[in-house]
TORKOL-88582 format. One line per field, with one value per residue: x, y, z of N, C-alpha, C in turn; residue in one letter. Coordinates in Angstrom, 3 decimals, m for minus. Layout:
BEGIN
nxx: (X|...)
nyy: (Y|...)
nzz: (Z|...)
caxx: (X|...)
cayy: (Y|...)
cazz: (Z|...)
cxx: (X|...)
cyy: (Y|...)
czz: (Z|...)
code: (A|...)
END
This chain:
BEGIN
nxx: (24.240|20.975|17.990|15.754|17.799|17.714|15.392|13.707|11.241|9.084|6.993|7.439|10.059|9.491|7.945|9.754|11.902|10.006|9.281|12.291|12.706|10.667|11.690|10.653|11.589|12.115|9.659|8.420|8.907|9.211|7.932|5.526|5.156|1.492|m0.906|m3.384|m6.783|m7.468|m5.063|m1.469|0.824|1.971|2.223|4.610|3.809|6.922|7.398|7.477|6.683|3.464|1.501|1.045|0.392|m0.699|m0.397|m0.290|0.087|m1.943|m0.857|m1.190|0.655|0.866|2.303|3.489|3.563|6.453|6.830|4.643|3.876|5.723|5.231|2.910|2.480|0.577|m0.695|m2.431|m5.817|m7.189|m10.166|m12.340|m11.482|m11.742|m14.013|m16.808|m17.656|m21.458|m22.673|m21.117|m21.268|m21.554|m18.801|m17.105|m18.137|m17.300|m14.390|m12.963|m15.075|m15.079|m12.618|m11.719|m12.385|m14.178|m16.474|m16.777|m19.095|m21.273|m20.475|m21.777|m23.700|m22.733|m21.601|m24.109|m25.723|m23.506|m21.831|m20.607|m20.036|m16.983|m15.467|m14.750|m12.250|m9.373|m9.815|m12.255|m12.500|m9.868|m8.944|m6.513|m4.503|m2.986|m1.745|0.731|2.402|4.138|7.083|9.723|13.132|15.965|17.702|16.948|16.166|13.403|11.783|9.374|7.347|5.042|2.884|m0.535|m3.430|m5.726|m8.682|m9.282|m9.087|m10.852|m12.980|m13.027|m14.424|m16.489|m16.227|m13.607|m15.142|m16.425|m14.893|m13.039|m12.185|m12.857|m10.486|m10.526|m8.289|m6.223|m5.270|m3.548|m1.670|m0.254|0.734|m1.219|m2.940|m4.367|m5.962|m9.065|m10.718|m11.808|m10.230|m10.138|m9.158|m8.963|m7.089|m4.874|m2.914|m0.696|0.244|m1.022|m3.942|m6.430|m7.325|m6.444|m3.542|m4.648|m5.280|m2.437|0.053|1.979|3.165|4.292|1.779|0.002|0.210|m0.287|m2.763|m3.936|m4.047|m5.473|m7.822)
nyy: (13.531|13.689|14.730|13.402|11.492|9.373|8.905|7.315|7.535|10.087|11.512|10.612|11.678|14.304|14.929|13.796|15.590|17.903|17.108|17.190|20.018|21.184|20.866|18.071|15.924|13.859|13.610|12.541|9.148|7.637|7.967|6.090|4.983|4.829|4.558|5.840|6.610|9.138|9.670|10.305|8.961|7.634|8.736|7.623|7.821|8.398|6.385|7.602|9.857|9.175|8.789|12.077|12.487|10.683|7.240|7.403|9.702|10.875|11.532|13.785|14.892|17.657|18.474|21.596|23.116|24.700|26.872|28.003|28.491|30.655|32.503|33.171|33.105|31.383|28.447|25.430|24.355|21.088|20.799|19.554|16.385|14.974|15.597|15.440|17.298|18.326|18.693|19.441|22.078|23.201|22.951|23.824|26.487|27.161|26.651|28.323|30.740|31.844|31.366|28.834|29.770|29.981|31.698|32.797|33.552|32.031|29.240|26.957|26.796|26.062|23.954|22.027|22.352|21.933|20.329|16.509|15.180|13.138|12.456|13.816|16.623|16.809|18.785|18.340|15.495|14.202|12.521|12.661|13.790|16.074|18.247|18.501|21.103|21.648|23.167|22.642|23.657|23.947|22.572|20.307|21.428|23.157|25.618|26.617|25.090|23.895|22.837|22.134|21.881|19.578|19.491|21.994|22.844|21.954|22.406|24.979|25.215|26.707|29.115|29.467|29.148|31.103|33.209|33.084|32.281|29.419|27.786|25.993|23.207|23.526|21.193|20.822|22.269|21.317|19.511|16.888|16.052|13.892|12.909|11.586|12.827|16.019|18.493|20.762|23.487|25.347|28.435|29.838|32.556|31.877|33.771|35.705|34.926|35.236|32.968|30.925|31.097|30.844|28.400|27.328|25.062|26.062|25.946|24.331|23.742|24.079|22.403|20.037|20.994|20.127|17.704|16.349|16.703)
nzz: (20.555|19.096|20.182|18.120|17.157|19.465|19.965|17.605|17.235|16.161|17.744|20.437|20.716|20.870|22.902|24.907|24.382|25.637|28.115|29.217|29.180|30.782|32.882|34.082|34.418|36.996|37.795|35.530|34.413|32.342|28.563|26.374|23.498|22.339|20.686|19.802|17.723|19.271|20.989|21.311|23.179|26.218|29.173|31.776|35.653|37.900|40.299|43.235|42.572|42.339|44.278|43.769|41.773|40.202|38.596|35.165|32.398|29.181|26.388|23.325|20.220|18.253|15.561|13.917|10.665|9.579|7.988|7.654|10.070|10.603|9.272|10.244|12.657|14.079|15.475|14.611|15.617|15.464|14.127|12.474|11.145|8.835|6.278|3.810|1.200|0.734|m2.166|m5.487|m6.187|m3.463|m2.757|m4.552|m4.651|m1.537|m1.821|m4.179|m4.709|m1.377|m1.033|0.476|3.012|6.047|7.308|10.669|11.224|10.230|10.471|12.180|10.012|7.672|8.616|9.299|6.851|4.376|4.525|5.230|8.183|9.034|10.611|13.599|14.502|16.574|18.618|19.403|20.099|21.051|23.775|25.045|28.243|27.909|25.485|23.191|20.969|18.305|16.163|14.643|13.961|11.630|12.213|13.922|16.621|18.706|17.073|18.576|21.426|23.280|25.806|26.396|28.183|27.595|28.292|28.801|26.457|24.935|26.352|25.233|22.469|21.860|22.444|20.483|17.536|18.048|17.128|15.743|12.508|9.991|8.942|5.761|4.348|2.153|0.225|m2.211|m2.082|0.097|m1.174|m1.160|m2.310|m3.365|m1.267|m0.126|1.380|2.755|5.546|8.424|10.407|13.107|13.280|15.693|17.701|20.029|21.626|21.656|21.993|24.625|25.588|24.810|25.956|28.556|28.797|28.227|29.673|32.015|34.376|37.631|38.929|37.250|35.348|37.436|37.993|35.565|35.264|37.314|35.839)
caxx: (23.090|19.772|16.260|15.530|18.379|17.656|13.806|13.459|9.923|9.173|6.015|8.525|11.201|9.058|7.398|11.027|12.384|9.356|9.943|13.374|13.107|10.019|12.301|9.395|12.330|12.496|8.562|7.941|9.663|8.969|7.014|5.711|3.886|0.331|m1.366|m4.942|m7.692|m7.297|m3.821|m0.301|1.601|1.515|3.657|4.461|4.908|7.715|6.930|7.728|5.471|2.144|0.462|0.593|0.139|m1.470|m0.043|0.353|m0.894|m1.594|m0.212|m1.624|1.481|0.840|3.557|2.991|4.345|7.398|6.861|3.108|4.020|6.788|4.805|1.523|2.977|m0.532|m1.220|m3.679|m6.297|m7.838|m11.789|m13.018|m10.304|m12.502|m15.429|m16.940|m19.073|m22.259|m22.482|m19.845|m21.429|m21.222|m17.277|m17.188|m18.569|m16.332|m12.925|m13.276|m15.521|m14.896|m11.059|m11.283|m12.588|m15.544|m16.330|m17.195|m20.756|m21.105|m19.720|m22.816|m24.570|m21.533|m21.338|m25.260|m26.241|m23.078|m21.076|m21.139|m18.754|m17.224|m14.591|m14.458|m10.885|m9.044|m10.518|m13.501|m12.319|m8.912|m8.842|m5.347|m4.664|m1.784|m1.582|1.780|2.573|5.872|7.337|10.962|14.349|16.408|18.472|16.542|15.508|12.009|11.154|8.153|7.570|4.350|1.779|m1.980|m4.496|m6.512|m9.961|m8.765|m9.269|m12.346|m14.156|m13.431|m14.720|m17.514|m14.936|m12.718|m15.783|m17.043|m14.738|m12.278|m12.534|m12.792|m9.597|m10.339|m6.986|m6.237|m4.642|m2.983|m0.604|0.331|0.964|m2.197|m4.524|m4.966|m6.808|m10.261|m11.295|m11.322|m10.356|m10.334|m8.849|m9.125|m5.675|m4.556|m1.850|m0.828|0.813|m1.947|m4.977|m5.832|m7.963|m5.405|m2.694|m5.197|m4.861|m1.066|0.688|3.376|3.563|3.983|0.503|m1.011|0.412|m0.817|m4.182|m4.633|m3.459|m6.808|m9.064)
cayy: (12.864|14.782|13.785|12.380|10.581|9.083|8.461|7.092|8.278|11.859|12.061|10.630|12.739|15.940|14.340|13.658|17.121|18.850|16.901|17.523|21.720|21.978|20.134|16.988|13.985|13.431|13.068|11.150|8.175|6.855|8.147|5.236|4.776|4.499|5.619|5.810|7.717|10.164|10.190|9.244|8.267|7.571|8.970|6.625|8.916|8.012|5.727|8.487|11.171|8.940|9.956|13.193|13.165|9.379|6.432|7.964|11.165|10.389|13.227|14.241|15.312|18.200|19.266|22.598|23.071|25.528|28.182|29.206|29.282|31.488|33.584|34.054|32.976|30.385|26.989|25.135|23.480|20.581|21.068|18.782|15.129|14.370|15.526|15.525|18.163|17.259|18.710|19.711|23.449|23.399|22.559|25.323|27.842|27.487|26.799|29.039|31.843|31.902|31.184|28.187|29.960|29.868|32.924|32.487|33.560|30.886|27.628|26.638|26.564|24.799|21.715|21.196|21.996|22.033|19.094|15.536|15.401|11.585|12.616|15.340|16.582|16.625|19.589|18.095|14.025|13.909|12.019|13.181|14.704|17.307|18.712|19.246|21.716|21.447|23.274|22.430|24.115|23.247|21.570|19.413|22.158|23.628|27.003|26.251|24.206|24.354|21.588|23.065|21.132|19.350|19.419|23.553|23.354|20.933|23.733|26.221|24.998|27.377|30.032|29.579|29.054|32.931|34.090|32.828|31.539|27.984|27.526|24.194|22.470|23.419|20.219|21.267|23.198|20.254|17.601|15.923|16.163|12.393|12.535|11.826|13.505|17.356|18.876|21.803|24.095|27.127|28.984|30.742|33.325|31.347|34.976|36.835|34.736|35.265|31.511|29.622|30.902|30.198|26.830|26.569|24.356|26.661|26.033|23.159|24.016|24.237|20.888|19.263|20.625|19.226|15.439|16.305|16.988)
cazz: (19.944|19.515|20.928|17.682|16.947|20.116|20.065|16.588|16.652|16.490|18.827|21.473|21.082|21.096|24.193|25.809|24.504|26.837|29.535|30.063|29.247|31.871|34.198|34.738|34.241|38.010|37.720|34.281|34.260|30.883|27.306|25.446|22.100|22.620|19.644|19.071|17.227|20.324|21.554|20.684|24.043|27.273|30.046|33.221|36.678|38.885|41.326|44.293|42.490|41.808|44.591|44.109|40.239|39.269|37.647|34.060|31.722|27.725|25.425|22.060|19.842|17.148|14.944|13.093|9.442|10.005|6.911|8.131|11.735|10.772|8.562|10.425|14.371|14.260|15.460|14.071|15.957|14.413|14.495|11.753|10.596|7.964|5.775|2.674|0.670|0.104|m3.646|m6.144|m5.823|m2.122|m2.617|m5.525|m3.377|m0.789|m2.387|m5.196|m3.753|m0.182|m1.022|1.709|4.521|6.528|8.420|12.068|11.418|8.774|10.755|11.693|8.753|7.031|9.157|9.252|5.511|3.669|4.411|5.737|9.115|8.873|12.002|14.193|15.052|17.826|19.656|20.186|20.336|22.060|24.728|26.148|29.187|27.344|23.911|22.900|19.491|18.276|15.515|14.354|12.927|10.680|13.916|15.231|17.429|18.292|17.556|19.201|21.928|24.888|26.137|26.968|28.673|26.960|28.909|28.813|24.844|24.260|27.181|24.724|21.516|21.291|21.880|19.516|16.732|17.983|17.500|14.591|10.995|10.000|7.644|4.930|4.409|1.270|m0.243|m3.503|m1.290|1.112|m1.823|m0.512|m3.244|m3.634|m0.169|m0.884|2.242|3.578|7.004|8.897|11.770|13.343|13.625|16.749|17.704|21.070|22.024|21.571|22.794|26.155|25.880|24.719|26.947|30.164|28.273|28.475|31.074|32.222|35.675|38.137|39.477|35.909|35.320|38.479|37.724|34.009|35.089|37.883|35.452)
cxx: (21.814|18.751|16.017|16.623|18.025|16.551|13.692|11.777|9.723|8.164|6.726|9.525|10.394|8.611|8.723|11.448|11.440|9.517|10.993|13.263|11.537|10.331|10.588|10.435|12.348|10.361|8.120|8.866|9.871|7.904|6.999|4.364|2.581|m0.821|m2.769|m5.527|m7.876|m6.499|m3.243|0.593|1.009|2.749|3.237|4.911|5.668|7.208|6.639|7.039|3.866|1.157|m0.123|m0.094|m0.798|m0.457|0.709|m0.647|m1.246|m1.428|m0.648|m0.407|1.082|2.092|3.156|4.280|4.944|7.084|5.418|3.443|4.617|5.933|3.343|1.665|1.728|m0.169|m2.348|m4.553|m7.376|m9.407|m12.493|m11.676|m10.913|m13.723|m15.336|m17.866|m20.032|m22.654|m21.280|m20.492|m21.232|m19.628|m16.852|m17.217|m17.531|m14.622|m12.605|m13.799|m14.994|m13.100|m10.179|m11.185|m14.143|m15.583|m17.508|m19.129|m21.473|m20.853|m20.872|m24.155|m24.262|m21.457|m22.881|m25.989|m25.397|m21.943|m21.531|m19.916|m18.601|m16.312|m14.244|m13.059|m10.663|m9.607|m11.900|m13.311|m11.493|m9.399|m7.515|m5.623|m4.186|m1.955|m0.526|2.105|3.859|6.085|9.260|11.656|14.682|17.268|18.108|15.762|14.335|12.488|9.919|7.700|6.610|3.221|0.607|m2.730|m5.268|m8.101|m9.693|m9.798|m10.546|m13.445|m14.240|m13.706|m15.416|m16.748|m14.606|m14.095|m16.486|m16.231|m13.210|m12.708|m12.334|m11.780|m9.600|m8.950|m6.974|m5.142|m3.711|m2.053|0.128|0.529|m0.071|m3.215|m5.347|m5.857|m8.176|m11.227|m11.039|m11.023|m10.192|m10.503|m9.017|m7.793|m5.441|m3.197|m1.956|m0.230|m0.796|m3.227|m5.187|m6.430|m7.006|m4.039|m3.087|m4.283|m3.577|m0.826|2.163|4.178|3.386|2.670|m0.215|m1.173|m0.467|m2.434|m4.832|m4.619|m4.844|m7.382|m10.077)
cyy: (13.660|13.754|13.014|11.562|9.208|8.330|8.599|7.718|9.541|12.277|11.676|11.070|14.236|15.821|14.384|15.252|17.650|18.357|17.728|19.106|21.595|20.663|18.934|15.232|13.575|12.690|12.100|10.596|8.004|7.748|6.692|5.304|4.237|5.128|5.117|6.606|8.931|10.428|8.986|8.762|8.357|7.705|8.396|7.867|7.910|7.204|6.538|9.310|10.628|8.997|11.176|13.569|11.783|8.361|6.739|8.941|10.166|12.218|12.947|15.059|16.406|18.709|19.977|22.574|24.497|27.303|28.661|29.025|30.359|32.857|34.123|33.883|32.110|29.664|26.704|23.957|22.819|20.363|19.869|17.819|15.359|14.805|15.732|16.827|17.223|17.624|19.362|21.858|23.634|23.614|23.951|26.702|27.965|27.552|27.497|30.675|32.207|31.741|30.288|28.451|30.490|30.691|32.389|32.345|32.601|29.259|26.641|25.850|25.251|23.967|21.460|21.196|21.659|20.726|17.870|15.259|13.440|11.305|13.993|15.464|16.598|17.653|19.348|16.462|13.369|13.800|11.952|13.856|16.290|17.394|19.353|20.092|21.928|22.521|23.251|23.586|23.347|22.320|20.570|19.540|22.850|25.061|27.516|25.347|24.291|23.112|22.549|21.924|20.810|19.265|20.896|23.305|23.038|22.250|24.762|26.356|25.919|28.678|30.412|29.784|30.302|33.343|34.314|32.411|30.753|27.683|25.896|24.027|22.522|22.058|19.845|21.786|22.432|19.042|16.918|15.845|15.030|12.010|12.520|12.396|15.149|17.316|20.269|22.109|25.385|27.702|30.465|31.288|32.405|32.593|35.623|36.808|34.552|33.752|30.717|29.589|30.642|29.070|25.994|26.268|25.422|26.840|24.680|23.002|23.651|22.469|19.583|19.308|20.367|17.551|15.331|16.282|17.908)
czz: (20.233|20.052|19.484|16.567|17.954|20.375|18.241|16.234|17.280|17.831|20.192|21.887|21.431|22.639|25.029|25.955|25.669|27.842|30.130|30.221|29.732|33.031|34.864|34.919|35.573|37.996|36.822|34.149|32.947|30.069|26.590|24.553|22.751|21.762|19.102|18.470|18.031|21.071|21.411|22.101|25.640|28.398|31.504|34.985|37.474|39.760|43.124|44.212|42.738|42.911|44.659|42.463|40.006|38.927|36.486|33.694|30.590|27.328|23.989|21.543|18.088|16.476|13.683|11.835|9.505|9.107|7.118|9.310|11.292|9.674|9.254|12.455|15.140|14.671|14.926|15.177|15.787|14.970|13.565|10.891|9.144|7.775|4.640|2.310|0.202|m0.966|m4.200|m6.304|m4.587|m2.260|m3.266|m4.594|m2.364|m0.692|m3.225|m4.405|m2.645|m0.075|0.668|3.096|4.763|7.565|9.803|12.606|10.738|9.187|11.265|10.595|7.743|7.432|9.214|7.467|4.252|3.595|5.371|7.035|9.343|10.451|12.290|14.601|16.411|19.118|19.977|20.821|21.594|23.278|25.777|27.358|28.904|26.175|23.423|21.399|19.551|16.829|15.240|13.347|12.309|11.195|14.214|16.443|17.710|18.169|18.331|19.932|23.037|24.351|26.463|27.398|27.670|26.912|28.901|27.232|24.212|25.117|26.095|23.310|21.134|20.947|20.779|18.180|16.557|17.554|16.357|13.585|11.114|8.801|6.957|4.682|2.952|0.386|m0.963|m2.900|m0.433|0.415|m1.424|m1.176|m3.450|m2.254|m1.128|0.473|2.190|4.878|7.130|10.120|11.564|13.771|14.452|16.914|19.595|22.031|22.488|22.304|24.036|26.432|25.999|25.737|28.302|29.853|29.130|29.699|30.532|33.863|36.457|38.010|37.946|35.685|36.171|38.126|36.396|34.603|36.495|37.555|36.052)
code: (X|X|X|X|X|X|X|X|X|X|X|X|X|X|X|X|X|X|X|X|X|X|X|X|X|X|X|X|X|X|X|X|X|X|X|X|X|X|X|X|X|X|X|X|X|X|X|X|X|X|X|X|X|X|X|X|X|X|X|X|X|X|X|X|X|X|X|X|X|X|X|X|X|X|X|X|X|X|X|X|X|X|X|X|X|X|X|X|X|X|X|X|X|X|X|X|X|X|X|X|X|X|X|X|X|X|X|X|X|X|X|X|X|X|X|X|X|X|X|X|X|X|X|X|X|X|X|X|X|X|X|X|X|X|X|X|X|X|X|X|X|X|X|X|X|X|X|X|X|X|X|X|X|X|X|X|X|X|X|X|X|X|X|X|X|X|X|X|X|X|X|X|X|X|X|X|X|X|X|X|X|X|X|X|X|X|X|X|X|X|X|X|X|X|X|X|X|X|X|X|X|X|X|X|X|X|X|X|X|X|X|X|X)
END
C-alpha cells in the first residue's frame, strides 16, 4: 500500500512520506490536517522528544507540476496568491510584451504602479515552521522531495527579488483561465542556489534549529 493509498489526502501523505525517509517517525508522532490561509498541517512530537523539540511544528505542503520541474529542475516560490492589473494596458504590456515576466529590476515598480496586490503568497505570509516541495512520478513516488525552513525563506525575500525574475502564472497553460485573479513566483534551481540550499533542512541540527526559530 503506498503513502497515498494510505493517507487519503495528499498534503499528508507527502508529509508522512518525509518523515519516514529523514528517519523523524520515532520523533513525530502524528501529521494532522490543519489547513489555513498559511499552513496545511500540523505535526504532534513524541511525547519523549518535546522537550527537546516542542509540542508540535506546522508544515506548508507545495507540490510542483512534474513536466516544468523536469524540464527546467525549478521550484516555484509563491511571491504574490492573488492580484489584479490595474488597466487592461498594464495586463497587455506584460503578457503580450514582456511574455509574462517581470525582470528583477522591474518588480518594484510592478507591484506599486502596475497592479493591485489582494494576497501576498506564501513567501512572505506562511506561517509554517517547514516548507515541504514535492514533485511526483508516475508511481506514487517523488522525484523530488526536501523541507526548507520557513523563517530561512521569508529572511530571504529581498534576495530572491535581486536577484531573479518574477514569473506571472500564465493561466491558459494550466486550464485555469476562468480564474478571475493573477499570481506569481519566482523559480529556483534548489541545486544550484546557494540561498535556498542554506534554506534546506537536511540535517538533524538544521531541523532542530527551524522548530527554534
Amino acid at each position: 500500500m503506498s503513502y497515498f493509498e494510505k493517507y487519503a489526502n495528499r498534503e499528508l501523505a507527502i508529509a508522512y512520506l518525509w518523515r519516514d525517509r529523514f528517519n523523524l517517525s520515532k520523533i513525530i508522532k502524528e501529521i494532522k490536517k490543519d489547513n489555513t490561509g498559511f499552513h496545511d498541517l500540523k505535526a504532534i512530537i513524541d511525547e519523549s522528544y518535546k522537550d527537546e523539540y516542542g509540542d508540535y511544528f506546522l508544515i506548508e505542503v507545495k507540490e510542483e507540476e512534474k513536466k516544468w520541474f523536469c524540464r527546467t529542475g525549478n521550484i516555484g516560490l509563491d511571491y504574490i496568491s492573488a492580484f489584479h492589473f490595474k488597466d487592461k494596458e498594464k495586463e497587455k504590456y506584460w503578457k503580450t510584451r514582456k511574455k509574462f515576466w517581470v525582470n528583477s529590476s522591474e518588480i518594484e515598480k510592478f507591484e506599486k504602479k502596475d497592479i493591485n496586490v489582494d494576497k501576498w503568497g506564501k513567501l512572505k505570509t506562511c506561517d509554517a515552521h517547514i516548507q515541504l516541495f514535492y514533485v511526483e512520478s508516475e508511481r506514487n513516488s517523488p522525484i523530488f522531495l526536501k523541507a526548507y525552513c520557513n523563517s530561512c525563506l521569508k529572511k530571504s525575500v529581498n534576495y530572491f527579488k535581486s536577484n531573479y525574475n518574477l514569473r506571472i502564472n500564465n493561466k491558459s497553460i494550466y486550464d485555469s483561465s476562468s480564474d478571475t485573479w493573477e499570481s506569481a513566483a519566482f523559480f529556483v534551481n534548489p541545486i544550484n542556489d546557494t540561498v535556498l540550499k542554506k534554506c534546506e533542512i537536511n540535517t538533524l541540527q538544521k531541523f532542530k534549529m527551524c522548530l527554534a526559530g
